[in-house]
Every structure is written in structure tokens, then in C-alpha cells.
C-alpha positions as CSV (number, residue, x, y, z in Angstrom):
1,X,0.0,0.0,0.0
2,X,1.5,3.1,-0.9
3,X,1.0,6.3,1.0
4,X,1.6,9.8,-1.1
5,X,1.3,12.7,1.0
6,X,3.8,15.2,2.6
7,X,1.7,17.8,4.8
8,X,4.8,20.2,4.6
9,X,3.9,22.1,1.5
10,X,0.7,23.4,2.9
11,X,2.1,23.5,6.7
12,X,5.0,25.7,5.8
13,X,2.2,28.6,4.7
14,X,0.9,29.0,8.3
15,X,4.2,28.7,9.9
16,X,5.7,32.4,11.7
17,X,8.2,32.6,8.9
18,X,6.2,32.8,6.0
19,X,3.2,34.6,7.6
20,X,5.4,37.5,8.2
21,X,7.3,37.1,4.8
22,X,3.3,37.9,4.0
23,X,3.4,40.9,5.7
24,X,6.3,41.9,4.6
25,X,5.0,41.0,0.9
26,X,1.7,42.9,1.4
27,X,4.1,46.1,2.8
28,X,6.6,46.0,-0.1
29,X,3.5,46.0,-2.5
30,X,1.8,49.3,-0.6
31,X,5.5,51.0,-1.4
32,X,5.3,49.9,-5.2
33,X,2.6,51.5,-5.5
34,X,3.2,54.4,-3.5
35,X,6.3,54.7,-5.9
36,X,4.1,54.3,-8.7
37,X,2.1,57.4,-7.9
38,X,5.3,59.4,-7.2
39,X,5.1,58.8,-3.8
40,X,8.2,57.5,-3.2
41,X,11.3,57.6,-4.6
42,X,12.3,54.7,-7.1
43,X,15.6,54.8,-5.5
44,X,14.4,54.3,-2.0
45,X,11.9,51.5,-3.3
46,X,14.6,49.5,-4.7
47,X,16.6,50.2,-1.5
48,X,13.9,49.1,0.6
49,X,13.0,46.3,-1.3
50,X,16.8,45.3,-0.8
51,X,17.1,46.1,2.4
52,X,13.9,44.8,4.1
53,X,14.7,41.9,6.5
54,X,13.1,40.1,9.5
55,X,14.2,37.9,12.1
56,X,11.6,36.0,14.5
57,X,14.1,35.8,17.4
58,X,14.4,39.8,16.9
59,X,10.3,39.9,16.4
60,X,9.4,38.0,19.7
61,X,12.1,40.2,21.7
62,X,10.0,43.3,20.7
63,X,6.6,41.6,20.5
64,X,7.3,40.9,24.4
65,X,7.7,44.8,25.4
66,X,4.9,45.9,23.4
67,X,2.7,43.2,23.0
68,X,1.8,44.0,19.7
69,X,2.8,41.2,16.9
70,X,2.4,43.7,13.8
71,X,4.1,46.6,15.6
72,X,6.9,44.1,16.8
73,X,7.5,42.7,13.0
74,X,7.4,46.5,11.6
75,X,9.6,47.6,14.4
76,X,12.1,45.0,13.6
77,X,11.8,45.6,9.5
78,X,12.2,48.9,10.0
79,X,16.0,48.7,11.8
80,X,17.1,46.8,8.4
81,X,15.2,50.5,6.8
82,X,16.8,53.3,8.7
83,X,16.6,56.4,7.0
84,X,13.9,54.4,4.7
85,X,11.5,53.4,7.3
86,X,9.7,56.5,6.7
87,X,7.8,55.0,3.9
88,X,6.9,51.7,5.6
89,X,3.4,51.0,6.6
90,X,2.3,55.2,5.1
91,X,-1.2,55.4,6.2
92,X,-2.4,51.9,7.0
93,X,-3.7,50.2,10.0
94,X,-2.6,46.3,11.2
95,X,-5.1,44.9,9.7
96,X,-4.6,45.9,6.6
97,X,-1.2,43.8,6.8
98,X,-3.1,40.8,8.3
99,X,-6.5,40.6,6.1
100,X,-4.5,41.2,3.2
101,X,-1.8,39.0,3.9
102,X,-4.6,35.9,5.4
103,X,-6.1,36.0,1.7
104,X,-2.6,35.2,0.2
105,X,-2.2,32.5,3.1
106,X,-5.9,31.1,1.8
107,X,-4.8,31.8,-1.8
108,X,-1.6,29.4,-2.0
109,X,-3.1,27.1,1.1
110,X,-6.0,26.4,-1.7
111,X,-3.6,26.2,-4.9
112,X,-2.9,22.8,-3.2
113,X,-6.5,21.7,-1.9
114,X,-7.7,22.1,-5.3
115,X,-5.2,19.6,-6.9
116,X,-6.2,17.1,-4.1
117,X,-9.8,17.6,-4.7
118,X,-9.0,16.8,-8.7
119,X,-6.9,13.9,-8.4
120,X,-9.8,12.8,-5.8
121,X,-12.0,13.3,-8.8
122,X,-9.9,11.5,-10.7
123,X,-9.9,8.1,-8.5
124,X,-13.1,7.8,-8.3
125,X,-13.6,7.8,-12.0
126,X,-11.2,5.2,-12.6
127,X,-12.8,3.5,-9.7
128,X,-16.4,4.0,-11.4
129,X,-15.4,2.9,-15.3
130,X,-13.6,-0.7,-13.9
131,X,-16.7,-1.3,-11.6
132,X,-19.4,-0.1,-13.8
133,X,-20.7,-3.6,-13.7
134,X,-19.8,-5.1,-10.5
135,X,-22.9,-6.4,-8.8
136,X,-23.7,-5.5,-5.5
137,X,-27.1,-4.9,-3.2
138,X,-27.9,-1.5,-2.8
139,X,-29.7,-0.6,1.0
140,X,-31.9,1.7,2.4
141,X,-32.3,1.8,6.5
142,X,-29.5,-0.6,7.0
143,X,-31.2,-2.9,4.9
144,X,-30.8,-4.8,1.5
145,X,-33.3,-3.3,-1.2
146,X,-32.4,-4.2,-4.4
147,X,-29.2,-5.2,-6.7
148,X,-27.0,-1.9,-7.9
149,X,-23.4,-2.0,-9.2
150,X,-20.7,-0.9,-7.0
151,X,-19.6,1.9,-10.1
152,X,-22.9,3.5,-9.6
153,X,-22.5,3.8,-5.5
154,X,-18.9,5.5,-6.7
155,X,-20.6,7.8,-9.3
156,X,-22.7,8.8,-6.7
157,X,-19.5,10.1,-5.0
158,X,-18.2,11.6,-7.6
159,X,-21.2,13.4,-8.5
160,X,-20.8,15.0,-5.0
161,X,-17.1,15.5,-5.1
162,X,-17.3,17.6,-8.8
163,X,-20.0,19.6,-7.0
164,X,-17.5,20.2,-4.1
165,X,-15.0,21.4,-6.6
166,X,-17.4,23.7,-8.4
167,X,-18.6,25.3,-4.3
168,X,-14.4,25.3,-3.4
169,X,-13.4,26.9,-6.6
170,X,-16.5,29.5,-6.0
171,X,-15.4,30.0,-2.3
172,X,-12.0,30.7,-3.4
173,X,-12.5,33.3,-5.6
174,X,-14.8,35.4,-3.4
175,X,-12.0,35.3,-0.6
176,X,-9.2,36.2,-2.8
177,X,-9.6,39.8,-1.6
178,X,-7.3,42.6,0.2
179,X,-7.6,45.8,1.9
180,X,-5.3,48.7,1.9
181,X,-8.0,51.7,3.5
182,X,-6.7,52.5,6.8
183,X,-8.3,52.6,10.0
184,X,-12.4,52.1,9.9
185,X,-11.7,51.6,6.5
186,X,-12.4,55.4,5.0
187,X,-9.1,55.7,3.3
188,X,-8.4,58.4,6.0
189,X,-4.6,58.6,5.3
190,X,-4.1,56.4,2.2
191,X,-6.2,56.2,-1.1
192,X,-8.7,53.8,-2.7
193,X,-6.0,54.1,-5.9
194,X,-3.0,52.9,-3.4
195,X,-5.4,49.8,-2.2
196,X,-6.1,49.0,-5.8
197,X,-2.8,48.8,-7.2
198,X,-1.2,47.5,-4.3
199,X,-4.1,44.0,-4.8
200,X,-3.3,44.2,-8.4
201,X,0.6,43.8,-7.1
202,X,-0.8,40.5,-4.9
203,X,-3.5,38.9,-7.2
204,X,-6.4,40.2,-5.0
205,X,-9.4,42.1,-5.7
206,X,-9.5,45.2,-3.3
207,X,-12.6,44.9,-1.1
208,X,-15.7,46.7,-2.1
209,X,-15.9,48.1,1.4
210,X,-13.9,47.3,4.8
211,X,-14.6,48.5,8.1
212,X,-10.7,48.5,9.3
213,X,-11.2,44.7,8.4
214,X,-12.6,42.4,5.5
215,X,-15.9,41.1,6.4
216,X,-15.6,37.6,8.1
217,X,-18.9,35.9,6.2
218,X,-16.3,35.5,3.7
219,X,-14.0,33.9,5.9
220,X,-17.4,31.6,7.3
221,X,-18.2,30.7,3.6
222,X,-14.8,29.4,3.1
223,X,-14.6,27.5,6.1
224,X,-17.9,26.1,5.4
225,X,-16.8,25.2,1.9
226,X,-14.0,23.0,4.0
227,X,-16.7,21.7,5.9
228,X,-19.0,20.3,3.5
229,X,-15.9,18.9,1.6
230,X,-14.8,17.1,5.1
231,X,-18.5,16.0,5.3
232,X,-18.8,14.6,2.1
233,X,-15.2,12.6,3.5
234,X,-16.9,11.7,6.0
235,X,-20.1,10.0,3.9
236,X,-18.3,8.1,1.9
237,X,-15.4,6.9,4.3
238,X,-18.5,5.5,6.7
239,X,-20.2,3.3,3.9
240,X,-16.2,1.9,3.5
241,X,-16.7,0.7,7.2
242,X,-20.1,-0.8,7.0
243,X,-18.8,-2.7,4.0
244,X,-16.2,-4.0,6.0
245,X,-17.9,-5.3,8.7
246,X,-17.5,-8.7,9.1
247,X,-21.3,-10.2,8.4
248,X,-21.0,-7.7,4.9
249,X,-17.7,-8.0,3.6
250,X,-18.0,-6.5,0.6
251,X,-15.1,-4.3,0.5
252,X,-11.8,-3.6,2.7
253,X,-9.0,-1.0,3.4
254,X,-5.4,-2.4,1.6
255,X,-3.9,-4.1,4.6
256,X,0.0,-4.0,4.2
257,X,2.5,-6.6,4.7
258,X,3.3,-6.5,8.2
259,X,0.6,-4.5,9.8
260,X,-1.2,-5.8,12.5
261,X,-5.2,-4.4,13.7
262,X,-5.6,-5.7,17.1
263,X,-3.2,-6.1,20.3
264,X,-5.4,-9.2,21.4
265,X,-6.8,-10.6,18.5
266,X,-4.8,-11.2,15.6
267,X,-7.5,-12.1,12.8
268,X,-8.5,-8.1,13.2
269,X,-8.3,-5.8,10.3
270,X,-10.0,-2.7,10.7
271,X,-11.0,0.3,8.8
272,X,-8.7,2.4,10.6
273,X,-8.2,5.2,7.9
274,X,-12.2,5.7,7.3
275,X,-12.6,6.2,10.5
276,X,-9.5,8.5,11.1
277,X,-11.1,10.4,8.1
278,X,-14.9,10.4,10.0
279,X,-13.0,11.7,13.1
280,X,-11.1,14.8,11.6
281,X,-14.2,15.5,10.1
282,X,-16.0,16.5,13.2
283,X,-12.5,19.1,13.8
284,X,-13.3,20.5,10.2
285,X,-16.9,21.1,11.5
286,X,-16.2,22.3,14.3
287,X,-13.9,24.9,13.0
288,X,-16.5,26.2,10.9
289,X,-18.9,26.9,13.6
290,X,-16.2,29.0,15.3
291,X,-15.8,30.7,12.1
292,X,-19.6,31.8,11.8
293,X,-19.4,32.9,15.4
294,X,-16.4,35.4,14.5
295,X,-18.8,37.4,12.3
296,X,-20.9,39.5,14.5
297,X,-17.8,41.7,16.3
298,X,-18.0,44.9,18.0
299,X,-18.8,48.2,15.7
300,X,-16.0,48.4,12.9
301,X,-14.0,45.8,14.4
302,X,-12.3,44.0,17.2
303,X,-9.8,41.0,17.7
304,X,-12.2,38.6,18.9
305,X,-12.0,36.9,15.4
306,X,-8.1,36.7,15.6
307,X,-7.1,34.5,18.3
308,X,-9.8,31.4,16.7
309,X,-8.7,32.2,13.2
310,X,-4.8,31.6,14.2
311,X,-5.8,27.8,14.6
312,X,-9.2,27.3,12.3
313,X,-7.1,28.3,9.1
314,X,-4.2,26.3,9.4
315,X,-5.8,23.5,10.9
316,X,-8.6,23.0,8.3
317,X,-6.8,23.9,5.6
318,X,-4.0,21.7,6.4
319,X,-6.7,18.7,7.5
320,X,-8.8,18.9,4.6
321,X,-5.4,18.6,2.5
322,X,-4.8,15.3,4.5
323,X,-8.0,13.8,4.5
324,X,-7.6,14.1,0.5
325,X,-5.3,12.6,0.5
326,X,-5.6,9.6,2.9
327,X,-9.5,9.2,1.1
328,X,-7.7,9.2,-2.0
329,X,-4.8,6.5,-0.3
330,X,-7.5,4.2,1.0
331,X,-9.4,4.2,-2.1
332,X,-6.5,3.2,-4.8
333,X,-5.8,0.2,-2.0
334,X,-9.1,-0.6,-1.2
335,X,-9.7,-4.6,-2.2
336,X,-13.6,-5.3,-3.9
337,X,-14.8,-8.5,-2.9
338,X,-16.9,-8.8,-5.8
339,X,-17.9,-12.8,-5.1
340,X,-19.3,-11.4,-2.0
341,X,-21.2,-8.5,-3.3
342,X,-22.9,-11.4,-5.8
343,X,-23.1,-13.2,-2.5
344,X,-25.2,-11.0,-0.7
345,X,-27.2,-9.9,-3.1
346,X,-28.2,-13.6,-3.3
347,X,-28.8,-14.3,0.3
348,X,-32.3,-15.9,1.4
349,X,-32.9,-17.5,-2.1
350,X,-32.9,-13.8,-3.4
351,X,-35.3,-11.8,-1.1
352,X,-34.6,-8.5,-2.9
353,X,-35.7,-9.4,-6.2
354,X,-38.9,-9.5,-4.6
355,X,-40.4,-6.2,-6.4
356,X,-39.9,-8.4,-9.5
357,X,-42.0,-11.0,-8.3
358,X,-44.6,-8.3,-7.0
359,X,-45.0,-6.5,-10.3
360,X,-45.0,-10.0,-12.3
361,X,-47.7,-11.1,-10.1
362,X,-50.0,-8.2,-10.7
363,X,-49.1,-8.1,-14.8
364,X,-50.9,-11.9,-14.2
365,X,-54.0,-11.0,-13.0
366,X,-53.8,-10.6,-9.2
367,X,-54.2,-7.5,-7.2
368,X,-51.2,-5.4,-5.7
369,X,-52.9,-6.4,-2.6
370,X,-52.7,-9.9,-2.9
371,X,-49.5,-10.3,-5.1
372,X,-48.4,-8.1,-2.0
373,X,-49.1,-10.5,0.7
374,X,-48.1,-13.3,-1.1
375,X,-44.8,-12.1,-1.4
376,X,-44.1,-10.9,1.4
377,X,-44.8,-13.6,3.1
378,X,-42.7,-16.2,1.4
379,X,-39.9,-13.7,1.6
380,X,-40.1,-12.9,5.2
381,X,-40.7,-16.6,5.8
382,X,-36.8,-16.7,4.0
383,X,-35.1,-14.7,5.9
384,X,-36.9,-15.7,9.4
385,X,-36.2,-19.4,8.8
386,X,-32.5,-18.8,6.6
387,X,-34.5,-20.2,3.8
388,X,-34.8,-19.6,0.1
389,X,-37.4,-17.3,-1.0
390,X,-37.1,-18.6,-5.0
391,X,-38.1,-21.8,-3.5
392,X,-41.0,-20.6,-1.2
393,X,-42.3,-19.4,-4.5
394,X,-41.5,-22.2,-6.4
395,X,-43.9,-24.4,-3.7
396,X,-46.7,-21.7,-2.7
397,X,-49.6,-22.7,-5.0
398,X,-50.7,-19.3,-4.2
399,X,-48.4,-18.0,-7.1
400,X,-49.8,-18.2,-10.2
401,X,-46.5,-18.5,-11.9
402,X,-44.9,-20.8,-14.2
403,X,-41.3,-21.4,-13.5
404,X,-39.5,-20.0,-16.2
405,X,-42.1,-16.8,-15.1
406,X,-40.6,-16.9,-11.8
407,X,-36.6,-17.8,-13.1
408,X,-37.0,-14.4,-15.3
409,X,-37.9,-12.4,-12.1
410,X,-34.3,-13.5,-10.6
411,X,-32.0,-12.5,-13.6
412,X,-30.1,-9.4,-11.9
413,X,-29.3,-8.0,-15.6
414,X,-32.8,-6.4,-15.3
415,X,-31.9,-4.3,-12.8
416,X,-28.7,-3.0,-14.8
417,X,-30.0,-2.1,-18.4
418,X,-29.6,1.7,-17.3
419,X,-26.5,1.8,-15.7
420,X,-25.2,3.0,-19.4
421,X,-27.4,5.8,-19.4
422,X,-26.6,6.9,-15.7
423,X,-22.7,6.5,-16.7
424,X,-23.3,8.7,-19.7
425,X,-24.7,11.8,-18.0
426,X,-21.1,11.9,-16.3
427,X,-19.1,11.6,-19.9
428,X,-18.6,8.5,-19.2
């Protein structure tokens, strides 16, 4: 079983480090185009942009005297500045620096969850085309209904993973916005034109309106979006654990050479990674319910939002890039037990053809009424004895069916002569 995944590449854009490197980006793009307008001096922007340093160490020394982690990192840019620092941070307010520079963090942190998301896509269509026609029993309440292929259940998760990707790529785009206006956002001390070119600079659009910050039912939305996505996880990671219960046995996580599932009983394998996946998706959830609670702050602003969104980013962003991942893992090594699909979809002499039997019944002449109770009673009489329902049937004079008539009513190809059409609404 192979596992492909390294968390670093989306860790390493929530790390100190690169969050002020952010800063410092989102600061170095309000001097270009302060230059731009004549502002500043070309010669002092390419010195600045030279010159501009950080060091954490140096940041945390100050942060712990002023308490203040924006004014800390500007203090300690502007020593590598001197004369220059004059034209650092000319009429903005922190959060400018931090709204701005939290959309490039969600910006690149989604670059990566929308490549897992389409080679997610991607699985499950290869999964879908080589088990377009593997029989298996489809169930509602628990309970065996009637025959299905196992392609269609993984259409059905594709279907809701492509509309994932349509709701993420949507939710993306309406974060990718910045603010450059100042404090309470009226562009007291620095103009709309500065804001504009300096999100031009960064690939953002400048916010239509920001009241010192951007509006966090943006922030929600996305969060949400990470949510459903961790959901829809979820879904399908808990029908891989029914299947692999032991009286269904139907399908099974890859179990590598070597790995053990139990400390007492060694016949265990368990669907350890589904239900990894089910458990990180409650975190996702919850850290979008945090997330809707940050919108209603005091006035203009306040910090409330801060301190939750330090840990609700990273960690869904980084989880959701995981559970991607590990979905996408366990379902290239998951093993189809195909002769047990067949199996069960042909326990108690075929009970859940019994809608065939039903509708055959009635095209002869008897009522739905009738045809009902005759039915289900030698089906029910099937499964509460371990019996065979085609045989009940076969034996109830009730049943005014030949026997080639009630053979025809077991053929499972019936209930597949669509399955074309179904696969062809997804180009498939």
C-alpha cells in the first residue's frame, strides 16, 4: 500500500516565517505602488526592497515589550530601513497587513487543496469505469433493497465531489480579496488608488468596502466550503466501514504486509483510515462553527476573530489537504470482494428481487394487494427461517406462476440495463 502525501507544503504557509514574509509582501506591494504614484522615490523602493529583513528571534524580543505582533515585525523591518522606514506601513492600519496577507495564506493554502480535490475526482472515475458492472445490493435503512453495481454507488461520490470542486473553486475566488484603507476603512490617510494597485501587485481584488477589516462571512463561507468537503469525507469513508464489517464483507481497506489491527486478536483488520477520516471531520466542523461565530464583532472591528482564526485556518486547511489525500490513499488500496457482493445480493434465495416478483404477479391478473401478501410472506418466511425465497415461491400454489415466469424475475441483468445511461450523464 503506498501512502503519497507530505503535509509540509501546505504547513509551511501557516508557519511564523512565512506569515510575516506575507506581511512583509503585502508592505513592499503598498510601497510599489506608492512609488508608482510618485510617492516615493524609485531609489528608496529598490533600496527598501533590498534592504527589508526580518528575524523572528528579533520579532518576539520586541513583541514581548509591546505586545503587539504587527508593531513588533514592523519595528524590527524597519532597523534593516533606517533612513527608509519613513515610507513603511504610510497610512495603514494592522489589519490591513493581516486581512491582506490571510487572503494570500488562503490563496496558496487552496492552490494545493484544489489539486487534491481533482486527483480525488480523478480516483473515483477510474474506480467508477472498472466497476461499472460489479454487482452488489444497494440498501436503504440498513437494509438490503435491491441489486445496484458498485460503479454507480462510486458515481454517486463523484457526483458529489465535482459539485465540491465547483462550491471550493467559487469560495475561493470570493476570498481572494485585500484591503489597503486604513483605520475604519475610510481611506483616512491612504487612497482607494493605493489599495487598488497594491491588490493588483498580490492577485487580489480590493474589497468593495472594509470597516478596518474584511468582512468575516467570507471567511465563514470558506470555512464552510472545507466543511461540506470534510462532510462529504466523512459520507463516503462510513459506507467503507459498514462494508467491511464482518457479516457484509464487501469491500476492505489495503492491509500491508506487516501491519497488525488488534493487540489481542490477531484475525482483526479494521478500517482504521475511514474512521481517522470520519474523526477529523467532526475538527473541520467544528472549525467552521467557530468561524460563523467570528462574524458578529463589536462596531468596525475587534480581535475577537483573531485568536480562533490563528488555529481554524491552518488547521482545516492543512486537514482537509490530508483527509484528500488519505481518502484518495485508502481508495486506490481498497480490495472489492466482488464474489461477496454477488453473494449477498443472493442471500435468502434472493429476497430482494422481490419487487420483480410483485410486479409479475400483478401483470398476471392478481391485485397489488394480494400479489403483496403473497410475497411478502414467502420472503419474510426466507429470511426468518435462513430459507430460500425462490423456493418458497417455487412451492406456494398461491403463485400463479410458471417457472420460467418466476426464473426471469431472478435475472439481476434487469436491474442494470440503465446503468449505461446513468454513466453517460457523467461523460462517461
Amino acid at each position: 500500500m503506498i501512502e503519497r502525501y507530505s503535509r509540509e507544503e501546505i504547513k509551511k504557509i501557516w508557519e511564523p516565517e512565512q506569515k510575516f514574509q506575507y506581511y512583509l509582501d503585502v508592505e513592499l506591494a503598498v510601497c510599489s505602488a506608492y512609488e508608482q504614484l510618485g510617492q516615493i522615490p524609485t531609489e528608496a523602493l529598490e533600496r527598501i526592497k533590498n534592504n527589508a529583513t526580518f528575524s523572528l528571534n528579533r520579532i518576539d524580543e520586541i513583541e514581548a515589550v509591546v505586545n503587539h505582533d504587527v508593531i513588533a515585525f514592523l519595528t524590527n523591518v524597519n532597523e534593516s530601513l533606517k533612513e527608509d522606514a519613513k515610507y513603511m506601513h504610510m497610512g495603514l492600519t494592522s489589519s490591513d497587513i493581516i486581512d491582506t496577507a490571510l487572503a494570500i495564506q488562503i490563496q496558496e493554502a487552496s492552490k494545493i487543496i484544489k489539486k487534491d480535490i481533482e486527483r480525488l475526482i480523478e480516483v473515483l472515475k477510474n474506480l467508477a469505469q472498472q466497476h461499472r458492472k460489479t454487482l452488489c445490493i444497494g440498501r436503504s435503512h440498513g437494509i438490503q433493497a435491491e441489486p445496484m453495481t458498485f460503479g454507480v454507488k462510486l458515481l454517486n461520490w463523484l457526483d458529489i465531489f465535482e459539485r465540491q470542486y465547483e462550491r471550493f473553486n467559487f469560495a475561493t475566488e470570493e476570498i481572494r480579496i485585500g484591503q489597503i484603507s486604513g483605520p475604519v476603512g475610510t481611506f483616512s490617510n491612504v487612497t482607494p488608488q493605493i489599495e487598488e494597485i497594491t491588490c493588483k501587485l498580490l492577485n487580489l481584488k480590493p474589497a468593495r468596502i472594509s470597516t478596518q477589516i474584511i468582512q468575516r462571512d467570507y471567511h465563514a463561507h470558506y470555512l464552510q466550503t472545507l466543511a461540506l468537503i470534510a462532510t462529504s469525507i466523512e459520507q463516503c469513508a462510513t459506507e467503507i466501514r459498514h462494508l467491511q464489517r464482518t457479516e457484509v464483507n464487501e469491500a476492505e481497506e489495503g492491509f500491508k504486509s506487516g501491519q497488525k489491527g488488534s493487540s489481542a486478536m490477531p484475525h482483526k483488520k479494521n478500517p482504521i483510515s475511514s474512521e481517522n477520516l470520519c474523526g477529523l471531520a467532526r475538527i473541520v466542523r467544528a472549525n467552521s462553527i467557530a468561524s460563523l461565530e467570528n462574524i458578529p464583532l463589536w462596531h468596525e472591528r475587534d480581535i475577537s476573530h483573531s485568536s480562533a482564526e490563528r488555529i481554524i485556518f491552518p488547521d482545516s486547511t492543512i486537514l482537509i489537504d490530508y483527509m484528500l489525500n488519505r481518502f484518495c490513499n485508502t481508495l486506490e488500496n481498497l480490495v472489492i470482494k466482488k464474489e461477496n457482493m454477488y453473494k449477498n445480493a443472493h442471500s435468502y434465495g434472493g429476497i430482494v428481487f422481490s419487487q420483480k416478483v410483485l410486479l409479475k404477479l400483478i401483470e398476471k391478473g392478481l391485485s397489488r394487494e394480494n400479489a403483496y401478501t403473497i410475497v411478502q410472506k414467502n420472503a419474510h418466511e426466507a429470511f426468518n427461517n435462513n430459507g430460500s425465497f425462490k423456493q418458497n415461491l417455487i412451492n406456494d400454489t398461491n403463485v400463479t406462476l410458471s417457472l420460467p415466469e418466476i426464473e426471469s424475475c431472478f435475472d439481476y441483468n434487469a436491474y442494470l440495463k440503465n446503468i449505461d445511461k446513468i454513466y453517460q450523464r457523467f461523460g462517461l
